[in-house]
N, C-alpha and C positions, 0 to 999 in steps of 0.2 A: 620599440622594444630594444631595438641593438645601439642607440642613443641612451636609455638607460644604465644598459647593464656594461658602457663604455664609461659613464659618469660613475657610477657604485665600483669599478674596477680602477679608477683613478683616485678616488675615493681612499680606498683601499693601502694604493701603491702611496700615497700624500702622507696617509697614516703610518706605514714603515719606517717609511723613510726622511719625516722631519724632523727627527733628530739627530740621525745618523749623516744627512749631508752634510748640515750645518757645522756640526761634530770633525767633518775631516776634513771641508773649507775652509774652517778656524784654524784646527793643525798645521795642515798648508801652511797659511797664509805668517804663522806665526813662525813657522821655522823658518823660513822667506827673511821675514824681519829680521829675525835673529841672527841668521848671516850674514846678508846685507850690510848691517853695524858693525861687524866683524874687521881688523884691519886685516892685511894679506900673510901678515907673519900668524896673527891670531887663527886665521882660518888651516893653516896649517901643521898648527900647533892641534887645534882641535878636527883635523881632520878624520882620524875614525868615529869622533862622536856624533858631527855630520853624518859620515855616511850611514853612520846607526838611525838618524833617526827621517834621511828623506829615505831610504831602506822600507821603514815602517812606516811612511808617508804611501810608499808605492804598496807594500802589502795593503793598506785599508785601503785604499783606491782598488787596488785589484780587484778583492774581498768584495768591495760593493757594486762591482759591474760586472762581477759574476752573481749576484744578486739579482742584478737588476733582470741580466740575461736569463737567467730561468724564471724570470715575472714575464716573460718574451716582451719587455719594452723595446728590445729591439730586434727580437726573434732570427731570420733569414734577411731580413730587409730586403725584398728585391733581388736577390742574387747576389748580393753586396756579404762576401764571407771572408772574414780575416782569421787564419789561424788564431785556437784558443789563446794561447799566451799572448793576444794583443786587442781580445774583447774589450779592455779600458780603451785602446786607442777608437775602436770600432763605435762605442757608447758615444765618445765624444764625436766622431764625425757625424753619428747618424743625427744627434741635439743639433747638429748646424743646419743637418739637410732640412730638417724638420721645421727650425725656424724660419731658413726662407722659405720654403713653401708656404710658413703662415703668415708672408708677407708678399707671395702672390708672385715666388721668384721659380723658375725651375734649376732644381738642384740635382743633382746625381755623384754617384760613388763607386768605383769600380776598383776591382782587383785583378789585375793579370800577371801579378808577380809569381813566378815560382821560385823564389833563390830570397825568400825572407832566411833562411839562415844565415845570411853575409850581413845579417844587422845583429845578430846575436848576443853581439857585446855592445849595441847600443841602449842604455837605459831606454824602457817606455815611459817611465815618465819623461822622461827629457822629448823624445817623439813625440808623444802627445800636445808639451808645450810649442814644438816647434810646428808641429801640426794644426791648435790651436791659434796662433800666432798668424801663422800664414791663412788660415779661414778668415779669422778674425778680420785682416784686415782687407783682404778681399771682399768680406760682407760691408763693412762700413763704407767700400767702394761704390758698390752697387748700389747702397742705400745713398749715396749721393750724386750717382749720373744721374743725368736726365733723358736717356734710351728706354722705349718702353718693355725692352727685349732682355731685360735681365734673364744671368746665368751663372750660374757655378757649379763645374765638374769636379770631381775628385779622382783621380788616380792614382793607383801604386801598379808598377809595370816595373820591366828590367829592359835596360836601356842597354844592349848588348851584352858586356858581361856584367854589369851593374846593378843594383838594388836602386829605384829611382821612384820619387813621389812627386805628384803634380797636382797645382792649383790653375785653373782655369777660370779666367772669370770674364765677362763683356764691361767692366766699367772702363774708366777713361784710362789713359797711360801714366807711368811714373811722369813725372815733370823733371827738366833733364839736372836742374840745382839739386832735387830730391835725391837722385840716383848718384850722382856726386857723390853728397854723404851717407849713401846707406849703410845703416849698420850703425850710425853716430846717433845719441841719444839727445832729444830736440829736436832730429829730425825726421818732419813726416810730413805728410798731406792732410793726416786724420787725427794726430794726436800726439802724443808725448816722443813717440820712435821706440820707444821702448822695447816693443817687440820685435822690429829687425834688429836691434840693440841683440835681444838673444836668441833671434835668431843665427846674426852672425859669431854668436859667442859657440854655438854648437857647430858651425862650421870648422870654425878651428879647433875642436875639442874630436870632432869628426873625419877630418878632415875632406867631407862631404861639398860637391860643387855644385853653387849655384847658377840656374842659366832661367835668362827672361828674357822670355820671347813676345813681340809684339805685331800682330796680323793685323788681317781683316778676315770677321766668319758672317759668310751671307752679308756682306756689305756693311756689318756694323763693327768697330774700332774692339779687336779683344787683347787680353795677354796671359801668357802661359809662365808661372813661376816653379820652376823643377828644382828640387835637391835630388843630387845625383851621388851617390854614395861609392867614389869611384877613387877616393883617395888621393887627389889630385888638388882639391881647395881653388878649384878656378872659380873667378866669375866673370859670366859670361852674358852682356846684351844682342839678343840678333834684332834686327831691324831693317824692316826696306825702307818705307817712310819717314822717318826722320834719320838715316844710317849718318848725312853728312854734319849734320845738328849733334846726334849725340857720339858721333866717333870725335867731336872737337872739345863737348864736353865733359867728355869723359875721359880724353885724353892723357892727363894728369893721376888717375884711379887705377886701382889695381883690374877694374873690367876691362874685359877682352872684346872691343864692337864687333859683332862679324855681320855681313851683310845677309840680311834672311830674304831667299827666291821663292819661299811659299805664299801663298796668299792667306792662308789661315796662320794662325798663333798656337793651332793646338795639335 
């Protein structure tokens, strides 16, 4: 019965809402393009018309995941509760959690922040990309270790007096060529780079630091990637296990080795 009335209520949500997703993925995706082509004098030449229209990018993103939220697609989740004005970031994390678990991973989402005000002037769409981006490619990690012990956390905490987000994941570590060029476009493990491409683009937009940390949890290889929203623009590798490898390698980089005495990553 509760198999049913789970199918006829998906049913339901499918019918809402396939037109209206497809509708502001397209939008996205086209305003995307359309400044992308942009050259740097033209984009700021058309810069209020820009902001005009990823403005009303982020109003229909909003709009639809306060939709979604009173379909309770993602209801309380768990105790996993982000203030209203960041339900679109919350919609999107919970689709992550959701997928690995339908791939047999355990995922988890936590909120301990209380000083979300100190991001106040941070777009959420831009959040949610960088958000995004760092899941992203933590799941493509996971889906290609060979540990049976997959995991990915999510956290938002404050890191002293700081507003700070954290990805946790158990796949393998950066490779130390990778960490070189993070943030340079071509370069990845999983793909084009694209995404720490912007992710580093909101660092310095933010001036938000990042730190990646690499343990051991229960004896199996993890690492923890934090933006730290602390106006500082550091980055920062800690490391026990490979500290004399990648303080050589990265010597030349704007990261900072420092040597990590914990035995976890998280």
């Amino acid at each position: 019965m509760k198999l049913e009335k789970d199918r006829r209520a998906l049913e339901r949500l499918h019918h809402k809402y396939r037109e209206i997703v497809p509708a502001v993925v397209g939008f996205h995706t086209l305003m995307v393009t359309k400044i992308e082509s942009l050259t740097e004098v033209e984009r700021a030449e058309q810069a209020q018309e820009i902001k005009r229209y990823l403005d009303l990018a982020d109003k229909l993103s909003t709009e639809m995941a306060e939709e979604f939220a009173l379909d309770d697609l993602v209801g309380e989740f768990r105790g996993f509760i982000l203030p209203e004005e960041w339900i679109p970031l919350k919609t999107r994390i919970v689709q992550v959690i959701k997928a690995c678990e339908d791939k047999g991973y355990f995922a988890s989402a936590q909120n301990n922040a209380t000083t979300w005000g100190q991001i106040k002037k941070v777009s959420p769409f831009k959040l949610i990309r960088l958000a995004g981006n760092l899941l992203s490619n933590a799941v493509k990690e996971l889906d290609k270790t060979g540990t049976e012990e997959k995991e990915l956390r999510i956290r938002f905490y404050d890191d002293g007096m700081f507003f700070a987000f954290e990805v946790f994941d158990t796949a393998h570590e950066f490779p130390a060529h990778v960490l070189a060029r993070l943030g340079q476009r071509g370069n990845s493990t999983n793909g084009t780079g694209d995404g720490y491409a912007e992710i580093f683009e909101f660092l310095a937009e933010s001036g938000a630091s990042l730190i990646i940390t690499e343990g051991m949890e229960s004896g199996i290889a993890a690492k923890t990637v934090q933006v730290v929203f602390d106006h500082k623009g550091r980055l920062v590798m800690r490391t026990d296990y490979r500290y004399d490898e990648l303080n050589e390698a990265l010597n030349e980089t704007r990261f900072e080795v420092e040597k990590q005495h914990r035995d976890s990553a998280y």
